[in-house]
N, C-alpha and C positions, 0 to 999 in steps of 0.2 A: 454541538461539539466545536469546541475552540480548533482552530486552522493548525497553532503551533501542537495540539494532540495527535492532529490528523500527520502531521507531517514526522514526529515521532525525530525528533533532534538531539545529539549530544552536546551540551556544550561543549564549545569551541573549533564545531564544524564552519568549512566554511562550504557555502549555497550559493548559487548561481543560480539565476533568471535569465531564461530568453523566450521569444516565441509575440502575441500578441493577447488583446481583449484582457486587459486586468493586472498584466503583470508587475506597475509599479503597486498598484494599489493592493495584491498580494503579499506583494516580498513586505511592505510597511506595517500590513495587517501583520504580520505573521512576528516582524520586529517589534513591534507594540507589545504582543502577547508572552514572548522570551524573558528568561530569565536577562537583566538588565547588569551590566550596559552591553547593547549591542553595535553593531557597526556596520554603515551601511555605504557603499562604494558603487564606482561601475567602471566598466573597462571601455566605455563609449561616453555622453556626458550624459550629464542630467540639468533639467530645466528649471530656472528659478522656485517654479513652485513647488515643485518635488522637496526642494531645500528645505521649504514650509513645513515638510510631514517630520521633521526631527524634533528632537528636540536643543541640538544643539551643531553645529557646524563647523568644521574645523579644516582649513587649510593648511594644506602638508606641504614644503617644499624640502629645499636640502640641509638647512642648517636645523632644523625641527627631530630632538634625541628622542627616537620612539620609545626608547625604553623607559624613559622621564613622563612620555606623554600620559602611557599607557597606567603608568602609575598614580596620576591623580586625573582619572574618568570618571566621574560624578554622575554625567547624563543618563538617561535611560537610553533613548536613540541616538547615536551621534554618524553625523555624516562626513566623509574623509571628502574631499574634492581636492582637483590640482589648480590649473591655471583659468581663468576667464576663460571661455571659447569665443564667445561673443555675449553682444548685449541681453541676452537670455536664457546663456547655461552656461554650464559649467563642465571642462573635463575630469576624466578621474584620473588615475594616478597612473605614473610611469609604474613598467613591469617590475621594475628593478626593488622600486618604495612599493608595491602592492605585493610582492614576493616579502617584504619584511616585515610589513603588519600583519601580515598571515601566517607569519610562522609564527611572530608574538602571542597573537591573538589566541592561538592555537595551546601553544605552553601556558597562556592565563587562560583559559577554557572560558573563553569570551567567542562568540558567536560572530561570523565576518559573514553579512549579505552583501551577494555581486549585482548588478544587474551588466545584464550581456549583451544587449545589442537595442535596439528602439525600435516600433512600430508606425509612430505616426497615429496613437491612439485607434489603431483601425481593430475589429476582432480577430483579423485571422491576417499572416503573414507567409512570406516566402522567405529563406536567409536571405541575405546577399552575396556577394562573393566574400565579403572582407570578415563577414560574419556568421554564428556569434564570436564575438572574442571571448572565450573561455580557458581560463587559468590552469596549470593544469592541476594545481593542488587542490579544486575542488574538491569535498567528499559527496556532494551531492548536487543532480542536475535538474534541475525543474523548467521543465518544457511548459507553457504554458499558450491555451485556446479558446478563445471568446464561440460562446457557444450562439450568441445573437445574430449569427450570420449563417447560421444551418436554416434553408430554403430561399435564399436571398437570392440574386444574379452574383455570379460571378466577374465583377467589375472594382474600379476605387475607391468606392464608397465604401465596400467590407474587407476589399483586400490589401494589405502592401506588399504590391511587388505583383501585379495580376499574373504578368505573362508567366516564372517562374512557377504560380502556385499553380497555373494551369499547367507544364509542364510536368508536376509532380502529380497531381491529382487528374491526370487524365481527361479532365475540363475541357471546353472548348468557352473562351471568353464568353459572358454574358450566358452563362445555364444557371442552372440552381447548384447551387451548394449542398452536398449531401451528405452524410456520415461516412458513405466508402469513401467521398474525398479528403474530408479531413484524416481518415483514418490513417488513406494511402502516405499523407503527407506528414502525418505523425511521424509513420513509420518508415519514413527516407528517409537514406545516409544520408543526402544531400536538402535533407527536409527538415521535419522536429529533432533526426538523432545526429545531424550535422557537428562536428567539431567538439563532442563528448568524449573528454579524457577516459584512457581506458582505467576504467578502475573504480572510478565516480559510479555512485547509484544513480538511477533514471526514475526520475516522476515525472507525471503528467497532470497538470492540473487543468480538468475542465471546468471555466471559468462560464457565469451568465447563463448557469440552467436557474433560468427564473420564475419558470413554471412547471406544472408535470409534463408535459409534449419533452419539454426540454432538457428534463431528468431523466424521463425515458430513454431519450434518444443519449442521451450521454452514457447512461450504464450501457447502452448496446455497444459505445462504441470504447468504453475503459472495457468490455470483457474482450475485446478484438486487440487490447494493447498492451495487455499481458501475456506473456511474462516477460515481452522487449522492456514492457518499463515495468520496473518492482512494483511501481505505489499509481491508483490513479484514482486521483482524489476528485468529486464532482463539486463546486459549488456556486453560489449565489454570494459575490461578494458586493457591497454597497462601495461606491465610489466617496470620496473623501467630501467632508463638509465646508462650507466656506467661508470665509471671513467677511466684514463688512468691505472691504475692497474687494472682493473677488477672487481674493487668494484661498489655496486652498489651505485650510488650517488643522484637518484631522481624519485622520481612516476610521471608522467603527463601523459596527453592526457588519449584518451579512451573515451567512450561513455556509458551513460544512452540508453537505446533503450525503454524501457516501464515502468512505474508503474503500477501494479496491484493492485486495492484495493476494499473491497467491495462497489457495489455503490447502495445507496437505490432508492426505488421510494417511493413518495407522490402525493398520487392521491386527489385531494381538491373536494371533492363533498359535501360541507355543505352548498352551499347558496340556498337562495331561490329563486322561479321560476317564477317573478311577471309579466314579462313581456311572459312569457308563458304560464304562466295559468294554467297550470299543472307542476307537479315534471320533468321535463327532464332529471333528471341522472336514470328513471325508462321507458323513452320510449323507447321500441323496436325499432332494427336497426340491422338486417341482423340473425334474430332470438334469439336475446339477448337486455336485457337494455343496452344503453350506457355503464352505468357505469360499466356493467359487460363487455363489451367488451374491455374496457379502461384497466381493470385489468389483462384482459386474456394477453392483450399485453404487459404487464407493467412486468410480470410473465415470460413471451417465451423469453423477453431479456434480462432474467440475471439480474434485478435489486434484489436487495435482501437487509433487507427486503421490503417487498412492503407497506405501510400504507397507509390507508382511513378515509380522515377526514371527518367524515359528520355532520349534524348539523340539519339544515330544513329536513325535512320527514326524520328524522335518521331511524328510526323502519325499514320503508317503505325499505331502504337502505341496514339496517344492513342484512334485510331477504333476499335479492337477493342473497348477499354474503355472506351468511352464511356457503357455501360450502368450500369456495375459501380459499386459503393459504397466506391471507392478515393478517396484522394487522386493526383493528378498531382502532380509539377515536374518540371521541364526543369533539367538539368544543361548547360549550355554547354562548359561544361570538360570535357567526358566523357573528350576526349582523354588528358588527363592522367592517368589509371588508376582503378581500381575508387575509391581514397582518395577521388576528388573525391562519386562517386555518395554513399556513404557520408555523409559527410559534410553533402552538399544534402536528402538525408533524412532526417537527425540534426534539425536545420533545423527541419523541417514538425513535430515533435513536440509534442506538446502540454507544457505543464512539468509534470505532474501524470506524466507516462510514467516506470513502475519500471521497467519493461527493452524492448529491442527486440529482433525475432531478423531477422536478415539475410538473406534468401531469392533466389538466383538465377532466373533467367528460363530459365535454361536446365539446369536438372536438377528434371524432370519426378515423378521418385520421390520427391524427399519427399511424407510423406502427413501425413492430420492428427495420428493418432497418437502420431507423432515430434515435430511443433511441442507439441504438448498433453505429452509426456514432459518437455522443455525448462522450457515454464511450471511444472507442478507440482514438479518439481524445483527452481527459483526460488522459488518460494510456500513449499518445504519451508526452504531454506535460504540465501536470498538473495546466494547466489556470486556472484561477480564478473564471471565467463567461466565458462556451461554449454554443453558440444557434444557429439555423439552419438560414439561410440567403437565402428567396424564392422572388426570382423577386425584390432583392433589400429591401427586408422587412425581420423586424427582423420575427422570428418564436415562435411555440413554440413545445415539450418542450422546456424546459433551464435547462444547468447542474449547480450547484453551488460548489465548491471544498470546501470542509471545513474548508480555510484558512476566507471565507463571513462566516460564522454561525455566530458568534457574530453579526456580522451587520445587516444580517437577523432577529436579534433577536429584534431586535432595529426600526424596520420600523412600520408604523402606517398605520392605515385604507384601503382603497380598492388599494391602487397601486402594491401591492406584491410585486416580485424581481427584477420588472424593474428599480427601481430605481436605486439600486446596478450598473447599467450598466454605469454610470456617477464616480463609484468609482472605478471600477476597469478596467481593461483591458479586452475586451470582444475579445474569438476566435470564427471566423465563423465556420460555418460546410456549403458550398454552396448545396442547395437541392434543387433538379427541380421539384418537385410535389406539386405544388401550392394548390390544397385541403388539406393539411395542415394549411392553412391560415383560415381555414371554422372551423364555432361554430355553436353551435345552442342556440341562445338566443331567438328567438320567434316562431311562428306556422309558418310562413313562410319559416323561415330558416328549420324547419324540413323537410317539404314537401319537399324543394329543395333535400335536401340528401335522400329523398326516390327517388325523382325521377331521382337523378343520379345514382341508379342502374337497371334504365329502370322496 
């Protein structure tokens, strides 16, 4: 998975970088991979050979008409800079010229990368006082953490700014570095979410899981930084290639290993139960109604948040679950087929939600398992349409990435998201537990599920 999919961009956002362990060698990656030309700045300097990663260089002062300039940009990467700092960087731009390339940028749906602050090349950092300087137009905030200093001592060598990140992470100089301290310092005001305009998305990109020890330990510590940050991306990024003099001359390779993002559940229980003859999302099954079972599960695996659409016997419904740490809506249209449920739960979403998985009220076997196979298989590769594949038959749930919501929005009467399966690229999840395939649409099929548990 390319970084710029992981990161899920409009053009003409503009992106801030702050944090440590990768973060030029990110924001370049990710500028490379963009629709072209991009633009890439800082509100602190940058170092001659950072220069190197562009492909083109352009000094901005005051007689320089950006509207003129803006107009004939040819390069793929172009880097804005201000004055000399000294003999080995450069500043970026006054607030005043970095407030005016950004609204440009913005109206030509050209992409503005910031970088926010500097580490000293070290993996892991503390702000400073002065820092990050973050814009406030940002739309997006990517915190960023070298993951090569999780079990290290606590000292120079992996940190900038020790005493700080000891203060944030509860450390005492020279211990080990552990995932609750990274975590902790992710999640300080005065730490990773430092000086983040309100209103800006929050990413977190863990950078230098180079191994499984290290991917591991990273997914433990993106499930701990949800939902403060929307997006928490794990990866293995390769450091830039170099020239016959030493300089550095290009970003490639490296790898995405995971996306983190919240994923909701929608539990559909508003139809009615004609061919039942009774309410079936209220029949007892293993000492709970279905549909209260449907949610317990829907709850244990991390789906968050969980919605219930009901509709037919809502009252009846809404009582069961009156305890549970769901959302309700009522579908009035329920009549109108699974589409409209669907749909009114689409709805209740939060806008931050990477994918939802679709879950019936009335098939009782899904377990968590299988919703949890779905997520991480999302996380792995952020597909389109992910659903379970039993005995050659498609399954259900089905996860849908939020790239289908519009589509979804768009379908009519009783076919729900199967349809969707003809539009886009569908990833299996192979599952052997064929009782996943089992509903309960009449008196018959109930009794069978009572009497599979003897």
């Amino acid at each position: 998975m390319e970084l710029a999919h992981a990161f899920r961009i409009n053009s003409g956002e503009s992106i801030a970088f702050s944090g440590a362990g990768g973060k030029t060698t990110a924001l370049f990656h990710l500028a490379q991979q963009l629709k072209p030309p991009v633009l890439v700045t800082t509100t602190t300097h940058l170092s001659f050979d950072q220069l190197a990663l562009a492909d083109q260089t352009i000094k901005l002062d005051e007689s320089i008409d950006l509207e003129d300039l803006f107009s004939t940009l040819t390069a793929e990467v172009i880097v804005l800079i201000g004055n000399k700092d000294r003999d080995d960087r450069v500043q970026g731009l006054p607030e005043w010229q970095l407030n005016a390339v950004a609204e440009i940028a913005k109206r030509r749906k050209i992409t503005l990368l910031i970088e926010a602050d500097g580490s000293r090349q070290h993996p892991l950092k503390a702000p400073g006082g002065h820092e990050p300087v973050i814009p406030s137009f940002v739309d997006l905030m990517v915190v960023v953490a070298g993951l090569s200093a999780l079990g290290k001592p606590l000292t120079e060598q992996w940190v900038h700014r020790v005493e700080q990140f000891a203060d944030l992470s509860g450390l005492n100089e020279g211990e080990q570095i552990s995932t609750e301290a990274i975590t902790r310092v992710l999640l300080d005001p005065s730490g990773g979410l430092k000086g983040i305009p309100i209103g800006a998305r929050k990413m977190c990109l863990l950078n230098q899981a180079d191994n499984s020890q290290l991917q591991s330990q990273a997914n433990r510590i993106a499930r701990s930084l949800i939902p403060e940050y929307e997006v928490v991306i794990v990866a293995s990024l390769n450091h830039g290639s170099l020239g016959a003099q030493g300089e550095v001359k290009s970003i490639e390779g490296g790898e995405v290993i995971a996306v983190h993002e919240p994923i909701a559940g929608v539990i559909l229980a508003a139809g009615g139960s004609d061919r039942m003859g009774r309410v079936k999302q209220l029949l007892p099954w293993r000492g709970e109604p279905l549909v209260q079972h449907v949610v317990r599960i829907a709850i244990a695996s991390g789906l968050t948040p969980v919605v219930v659409v009901v509709g037919d016997a809502r009252d009846e419904v809404k009582n069961v679950l009156g305890g549970q740490k769901v959302d309700l809506v009522d579908n009035p249209d329920w009549r109108l087929g699974q589409s409209s449920s669907l749909q009114v739960g689409l709805k209740k979403l939060p806008p931050n939600t990477g994918a939802v998985v679709f879950l019936l009220a009335d098939m009782p076997h899904v377990t968590g398992p299988l919703i949890q196979a779905l997520m991480e298989k999302h996380a792995l590769t952020l597909s389109p349409v992910i659903a379970p594949l039993v005995d050659g038959q498609r399954g259900n749930p089905v996860l849908f990435d939020r790239e289908t919501f519009a589509e979804l929005g768009k379908i009519t009467g009783d076919s729900g998201g199967r349809v969707l399966f003809s539009k886009y690229p569908v990833t299996w999840v192979e599952w052997h537990d064929s009782t996943v395939l089992n509903d309960v649409d009449t008196e018959e099929d109930y009794q069978r599920l009572l009497s599979e548990d003897g």
